[in-house]
N, CA and C atoms as a LAMMPS dump frame, in Angstrom:
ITEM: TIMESTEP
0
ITEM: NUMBER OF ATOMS
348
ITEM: BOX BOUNDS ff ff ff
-5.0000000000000000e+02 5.0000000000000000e+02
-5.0000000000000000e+02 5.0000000000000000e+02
-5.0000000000000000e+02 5.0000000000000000e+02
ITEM: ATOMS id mol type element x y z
1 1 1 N -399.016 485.458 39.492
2 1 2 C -399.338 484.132 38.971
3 1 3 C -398.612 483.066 39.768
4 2 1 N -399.23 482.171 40.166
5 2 2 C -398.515 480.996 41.185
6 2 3 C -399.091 479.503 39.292
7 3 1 N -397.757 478.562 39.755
8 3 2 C -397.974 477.749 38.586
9 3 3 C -397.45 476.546 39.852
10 4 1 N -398.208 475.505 39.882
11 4 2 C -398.961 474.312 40.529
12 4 3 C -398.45 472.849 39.655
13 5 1 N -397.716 471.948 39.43
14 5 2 C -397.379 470.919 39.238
15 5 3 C -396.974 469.611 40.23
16 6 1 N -397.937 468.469 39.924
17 6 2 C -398.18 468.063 40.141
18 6 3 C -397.575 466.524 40.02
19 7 1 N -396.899 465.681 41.056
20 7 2 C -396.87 463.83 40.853
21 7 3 C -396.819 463.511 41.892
22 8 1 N -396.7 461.848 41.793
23 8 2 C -396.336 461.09 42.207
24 8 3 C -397.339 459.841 42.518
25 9 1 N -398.229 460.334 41.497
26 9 2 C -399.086 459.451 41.333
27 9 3 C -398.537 458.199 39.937
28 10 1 N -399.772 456.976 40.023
29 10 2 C -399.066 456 39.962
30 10 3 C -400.536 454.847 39.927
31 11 1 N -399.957 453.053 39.63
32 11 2 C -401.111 452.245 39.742
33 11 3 C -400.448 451.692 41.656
34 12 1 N -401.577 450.929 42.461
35 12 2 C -400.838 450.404 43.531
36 12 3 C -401.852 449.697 44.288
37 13 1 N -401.42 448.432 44.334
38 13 2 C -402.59 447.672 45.056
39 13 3 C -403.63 448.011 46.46
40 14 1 N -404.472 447.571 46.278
41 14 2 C -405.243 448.25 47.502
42 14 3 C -404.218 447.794 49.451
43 15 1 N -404.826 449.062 49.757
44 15 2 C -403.388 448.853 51.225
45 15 3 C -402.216 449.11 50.854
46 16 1 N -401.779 449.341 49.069
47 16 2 C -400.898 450.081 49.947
48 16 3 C -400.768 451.696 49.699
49 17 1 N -399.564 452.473 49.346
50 17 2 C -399.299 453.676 50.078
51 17 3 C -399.005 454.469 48.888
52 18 1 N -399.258 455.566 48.65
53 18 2 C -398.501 457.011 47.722
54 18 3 C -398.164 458.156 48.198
55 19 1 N -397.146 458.677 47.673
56 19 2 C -397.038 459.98 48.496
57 19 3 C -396.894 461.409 46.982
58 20 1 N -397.687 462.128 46.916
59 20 2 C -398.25 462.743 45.992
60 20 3 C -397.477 464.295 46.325
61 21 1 N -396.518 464.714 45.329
62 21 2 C -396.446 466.119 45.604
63 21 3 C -397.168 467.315 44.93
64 22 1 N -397.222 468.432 45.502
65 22 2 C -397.379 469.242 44.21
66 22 3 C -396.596 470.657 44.573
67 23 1 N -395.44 470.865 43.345
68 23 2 C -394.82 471.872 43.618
69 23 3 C -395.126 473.511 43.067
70 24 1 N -394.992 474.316 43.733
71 24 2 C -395.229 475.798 43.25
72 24 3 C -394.485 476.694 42.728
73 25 1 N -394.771 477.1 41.926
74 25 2 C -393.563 478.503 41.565
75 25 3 C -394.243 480.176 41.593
76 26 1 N -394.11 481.031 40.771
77 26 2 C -394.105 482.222 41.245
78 26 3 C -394.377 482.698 41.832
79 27 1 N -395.341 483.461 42.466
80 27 2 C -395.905 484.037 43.381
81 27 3 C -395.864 483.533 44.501
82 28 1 N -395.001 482.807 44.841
83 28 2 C -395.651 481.933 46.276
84 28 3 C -396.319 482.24 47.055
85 29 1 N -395.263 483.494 47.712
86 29 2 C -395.436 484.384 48.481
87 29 3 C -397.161 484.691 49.15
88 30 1 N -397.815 484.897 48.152
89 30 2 C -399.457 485.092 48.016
90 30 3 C -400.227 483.801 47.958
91 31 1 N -399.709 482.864 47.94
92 31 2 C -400.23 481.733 48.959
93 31 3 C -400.633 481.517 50.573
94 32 1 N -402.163 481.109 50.735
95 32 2 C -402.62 481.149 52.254
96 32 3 C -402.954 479.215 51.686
97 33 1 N -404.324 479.444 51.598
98 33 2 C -404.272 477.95 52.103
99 33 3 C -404.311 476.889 50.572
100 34 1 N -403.858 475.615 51.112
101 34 2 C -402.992 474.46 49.695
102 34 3 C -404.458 473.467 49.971
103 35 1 N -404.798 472.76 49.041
104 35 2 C -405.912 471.703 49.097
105 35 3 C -405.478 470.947 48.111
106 36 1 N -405.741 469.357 48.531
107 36 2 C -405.64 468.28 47.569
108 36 3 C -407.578 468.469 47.113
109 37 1 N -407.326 468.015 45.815
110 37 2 C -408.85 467.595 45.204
111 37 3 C -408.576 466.525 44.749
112 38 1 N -409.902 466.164 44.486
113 38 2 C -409.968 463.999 43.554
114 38 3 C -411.063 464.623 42.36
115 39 1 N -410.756 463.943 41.125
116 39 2 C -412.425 463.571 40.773
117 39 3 C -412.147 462.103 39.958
118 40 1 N -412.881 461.42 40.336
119 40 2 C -413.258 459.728 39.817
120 40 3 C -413.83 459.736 38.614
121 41 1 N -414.098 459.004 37.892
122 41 2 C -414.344 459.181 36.674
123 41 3 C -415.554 458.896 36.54
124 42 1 N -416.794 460.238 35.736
125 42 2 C -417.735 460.839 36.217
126 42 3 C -418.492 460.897 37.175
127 43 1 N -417.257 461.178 38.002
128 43 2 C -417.981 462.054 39.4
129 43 3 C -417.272 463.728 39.284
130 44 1 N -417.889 464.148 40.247
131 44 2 C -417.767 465.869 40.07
132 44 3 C -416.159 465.649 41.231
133 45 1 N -415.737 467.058 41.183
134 45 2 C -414.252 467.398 42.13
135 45 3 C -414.932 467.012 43.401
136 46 1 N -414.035 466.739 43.977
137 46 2 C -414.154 466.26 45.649
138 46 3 C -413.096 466.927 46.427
139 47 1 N -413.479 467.649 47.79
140 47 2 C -412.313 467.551 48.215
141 47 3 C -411.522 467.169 49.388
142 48 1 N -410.196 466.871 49.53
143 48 2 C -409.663 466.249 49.902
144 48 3 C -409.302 465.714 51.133
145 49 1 N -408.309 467.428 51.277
146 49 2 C -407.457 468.364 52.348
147 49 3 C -407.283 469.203 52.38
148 50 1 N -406.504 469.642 53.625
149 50 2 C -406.083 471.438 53.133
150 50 3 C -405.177 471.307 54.179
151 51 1 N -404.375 472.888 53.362
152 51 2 C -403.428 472.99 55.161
153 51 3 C -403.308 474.534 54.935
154 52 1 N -403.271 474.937 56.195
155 52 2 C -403.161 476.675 55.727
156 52 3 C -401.533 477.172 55.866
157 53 1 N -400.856 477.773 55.188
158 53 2 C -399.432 477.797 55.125
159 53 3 C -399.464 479.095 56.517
160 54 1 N -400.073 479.829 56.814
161 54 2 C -399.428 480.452 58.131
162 54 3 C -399.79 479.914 59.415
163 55 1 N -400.668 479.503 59.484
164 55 2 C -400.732 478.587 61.007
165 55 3 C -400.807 477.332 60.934
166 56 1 N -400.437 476.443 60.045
167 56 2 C -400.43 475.209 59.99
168 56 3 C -401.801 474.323 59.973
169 57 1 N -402.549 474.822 60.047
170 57 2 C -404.375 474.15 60.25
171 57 3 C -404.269 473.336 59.103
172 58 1 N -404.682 472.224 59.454
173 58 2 C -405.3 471.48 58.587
174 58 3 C -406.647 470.757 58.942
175 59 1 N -406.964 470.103 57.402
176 59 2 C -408.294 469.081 57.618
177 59 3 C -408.558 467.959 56.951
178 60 1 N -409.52 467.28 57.054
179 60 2 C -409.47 466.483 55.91
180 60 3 C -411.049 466.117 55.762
181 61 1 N -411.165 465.46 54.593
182 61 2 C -412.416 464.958 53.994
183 61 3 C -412.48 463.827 55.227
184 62 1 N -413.455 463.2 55.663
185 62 2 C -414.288 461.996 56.087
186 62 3 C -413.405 461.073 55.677
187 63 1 N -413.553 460.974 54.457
188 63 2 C -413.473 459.064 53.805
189 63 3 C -411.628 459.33 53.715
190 64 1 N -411.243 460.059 54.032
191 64 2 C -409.56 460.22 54.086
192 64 3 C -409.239 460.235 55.084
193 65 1 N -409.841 460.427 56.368
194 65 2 C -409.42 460.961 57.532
195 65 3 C -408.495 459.541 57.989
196 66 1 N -407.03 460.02 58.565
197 66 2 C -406.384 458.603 59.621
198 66 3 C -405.634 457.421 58.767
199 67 1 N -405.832 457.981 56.835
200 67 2 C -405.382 457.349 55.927
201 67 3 C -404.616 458.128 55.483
202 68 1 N -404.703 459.352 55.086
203 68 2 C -403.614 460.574 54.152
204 68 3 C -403.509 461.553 55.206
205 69 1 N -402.07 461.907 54.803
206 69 2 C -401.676 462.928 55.889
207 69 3 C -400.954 464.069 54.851
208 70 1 N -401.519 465.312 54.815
209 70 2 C -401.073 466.367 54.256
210 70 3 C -400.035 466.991 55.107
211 71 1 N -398.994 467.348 54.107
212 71 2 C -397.895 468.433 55.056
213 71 3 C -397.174 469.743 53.659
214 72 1 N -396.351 469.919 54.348
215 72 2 C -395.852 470.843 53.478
216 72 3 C -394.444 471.354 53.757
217 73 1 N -393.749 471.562 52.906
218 73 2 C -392.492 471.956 53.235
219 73 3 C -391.744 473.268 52.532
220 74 1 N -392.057 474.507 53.341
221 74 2 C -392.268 475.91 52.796
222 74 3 C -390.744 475.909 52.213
223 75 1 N -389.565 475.549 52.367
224 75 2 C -388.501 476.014 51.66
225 75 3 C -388.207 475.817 50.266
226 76 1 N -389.055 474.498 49.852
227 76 2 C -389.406 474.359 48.957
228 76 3 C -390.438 474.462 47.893
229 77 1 N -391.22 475.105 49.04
230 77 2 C -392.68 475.397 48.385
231 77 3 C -393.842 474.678 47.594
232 78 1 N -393.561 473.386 48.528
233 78 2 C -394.046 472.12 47.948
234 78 3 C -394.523 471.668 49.074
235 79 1 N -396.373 470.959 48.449
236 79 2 C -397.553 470.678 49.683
237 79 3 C -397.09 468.677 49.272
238 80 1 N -397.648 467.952 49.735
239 80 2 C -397.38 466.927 49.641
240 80 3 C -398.72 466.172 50.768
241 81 1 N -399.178 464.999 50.106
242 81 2 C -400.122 464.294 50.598
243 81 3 C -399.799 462.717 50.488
244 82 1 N -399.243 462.276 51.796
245 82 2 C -399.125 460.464 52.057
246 82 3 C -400.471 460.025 51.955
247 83 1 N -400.759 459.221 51.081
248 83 2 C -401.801 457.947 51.31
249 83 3 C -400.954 457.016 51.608
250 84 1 N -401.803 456.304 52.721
251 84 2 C -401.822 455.142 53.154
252 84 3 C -403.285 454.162 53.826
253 85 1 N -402.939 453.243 52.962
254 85 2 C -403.922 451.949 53.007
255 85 3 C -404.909 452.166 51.984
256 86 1 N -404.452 452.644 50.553
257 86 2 C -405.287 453.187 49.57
258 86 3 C -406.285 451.924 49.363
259 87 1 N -407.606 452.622 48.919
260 87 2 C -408.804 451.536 48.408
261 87 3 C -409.164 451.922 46.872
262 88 1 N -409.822 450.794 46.515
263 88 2 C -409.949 450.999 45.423
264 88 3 C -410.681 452.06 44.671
265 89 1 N -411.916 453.1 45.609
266 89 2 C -412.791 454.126 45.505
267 89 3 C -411.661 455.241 45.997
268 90 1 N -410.553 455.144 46.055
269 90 2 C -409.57 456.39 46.313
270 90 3 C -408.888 456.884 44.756
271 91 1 N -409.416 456.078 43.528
272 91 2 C -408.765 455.907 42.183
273 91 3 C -409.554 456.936 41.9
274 92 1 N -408.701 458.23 41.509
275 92 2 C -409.205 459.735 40.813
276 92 3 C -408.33 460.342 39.933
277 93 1 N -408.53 461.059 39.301
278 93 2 C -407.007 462.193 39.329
279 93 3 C -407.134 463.365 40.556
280 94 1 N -405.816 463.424 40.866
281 94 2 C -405.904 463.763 41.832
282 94 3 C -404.695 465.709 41.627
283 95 1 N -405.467 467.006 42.481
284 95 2 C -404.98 467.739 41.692
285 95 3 C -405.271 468.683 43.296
286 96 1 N -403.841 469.403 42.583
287 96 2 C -403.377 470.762 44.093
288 96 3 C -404.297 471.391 43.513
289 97 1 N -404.41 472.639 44.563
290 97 2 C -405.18 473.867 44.286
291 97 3 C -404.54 474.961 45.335
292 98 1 N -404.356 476.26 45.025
293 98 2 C -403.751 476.971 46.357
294 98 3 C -404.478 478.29 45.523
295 99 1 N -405.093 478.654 47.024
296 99 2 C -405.798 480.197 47.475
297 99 3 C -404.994 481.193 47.37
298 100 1 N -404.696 481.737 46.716
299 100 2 C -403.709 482.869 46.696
300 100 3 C -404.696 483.953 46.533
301 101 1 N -404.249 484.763 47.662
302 101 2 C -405.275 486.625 47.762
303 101 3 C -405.93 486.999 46.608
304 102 1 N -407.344 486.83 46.37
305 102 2 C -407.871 487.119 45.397
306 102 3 C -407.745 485.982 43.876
307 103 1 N -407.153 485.344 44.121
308 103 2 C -406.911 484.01 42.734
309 103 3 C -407.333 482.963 43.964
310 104 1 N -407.029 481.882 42.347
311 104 2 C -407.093 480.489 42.273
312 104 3 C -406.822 479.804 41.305
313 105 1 N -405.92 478.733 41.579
314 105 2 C -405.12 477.862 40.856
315 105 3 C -405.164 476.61 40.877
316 106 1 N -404.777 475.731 39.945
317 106 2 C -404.995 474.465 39.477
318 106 3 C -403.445 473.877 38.817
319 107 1 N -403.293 472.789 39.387
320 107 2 C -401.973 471.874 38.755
321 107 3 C -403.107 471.383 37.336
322 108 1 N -402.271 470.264 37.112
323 108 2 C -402.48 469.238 36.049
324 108 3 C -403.662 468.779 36.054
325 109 1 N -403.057 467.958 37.974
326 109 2 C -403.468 466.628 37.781
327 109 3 C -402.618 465.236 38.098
328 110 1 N -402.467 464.368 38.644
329 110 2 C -402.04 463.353 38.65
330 110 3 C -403.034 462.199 38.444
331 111 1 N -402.619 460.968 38.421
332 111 2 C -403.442 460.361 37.981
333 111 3 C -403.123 459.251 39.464
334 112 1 N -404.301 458.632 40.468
335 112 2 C -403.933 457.621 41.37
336 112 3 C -404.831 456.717 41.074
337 113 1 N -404.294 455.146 40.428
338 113 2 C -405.306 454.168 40.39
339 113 3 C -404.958 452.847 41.249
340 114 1 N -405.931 452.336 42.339
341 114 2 C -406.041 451.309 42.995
342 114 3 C -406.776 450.347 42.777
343 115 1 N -406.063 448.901 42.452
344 115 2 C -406.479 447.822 41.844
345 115 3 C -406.468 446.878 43.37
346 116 1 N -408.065 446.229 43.261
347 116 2 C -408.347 445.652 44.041
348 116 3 C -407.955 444.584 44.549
């Protein structure tokens, strides 16, 4: 069992910046690849990013690309996603997810709202 929690979300005018963690516990170990998701309010999950914890690959959605930068910091076992130059269509809850061999997992949730 891997358990996924989630902040650092927040309200923040459009342009500017959040930096969103989400930390892991048990299983880590059986973690391959970490993804941010969004969903806006009634819209379906979207997703985000990703980064793969053994070779470092990452990606990103289109409408994020050159604005959020996913990283991760394995000693702590915590993925983390900078926005910067947030818009107001970036306002979701916003929620980890990590691939672990055969599972899949879900944080909370955070909540990111950008006021125009």
């Amino acid at each position: 069992q891997v358990q996924l929690v989630e902040s650092g979300g927040g309200l923040v005018q459009a342009g500017g910046s959040l930096r969103l963690s989400c930390s892991a516990s048990g299983r880590t170990s059986s973690m391959d690849y970490m993804y941010w998701y969004r969903q806006a309010p009634g819209k379906g999950r979207e997703y985000v990013a990703e980064i793969r914890r053994s070779d470092g690959h990452i990606d990103y959605a289109d409408s994020v690309k050159g604005r959020f930068t996913i990283s991760e910091d394995n000693a702590k076992n915590t993925v983390y996603l900078q926005m910067n130059n947030l818009k107001p269509d970036d306002t979701a809850v916003y929620y980890c997810n990590a691939d672990a061999v055969g599972a899949d997992y879900w944080g909370q949730g955070t909540q990111v709202t950008v006021s125009s």
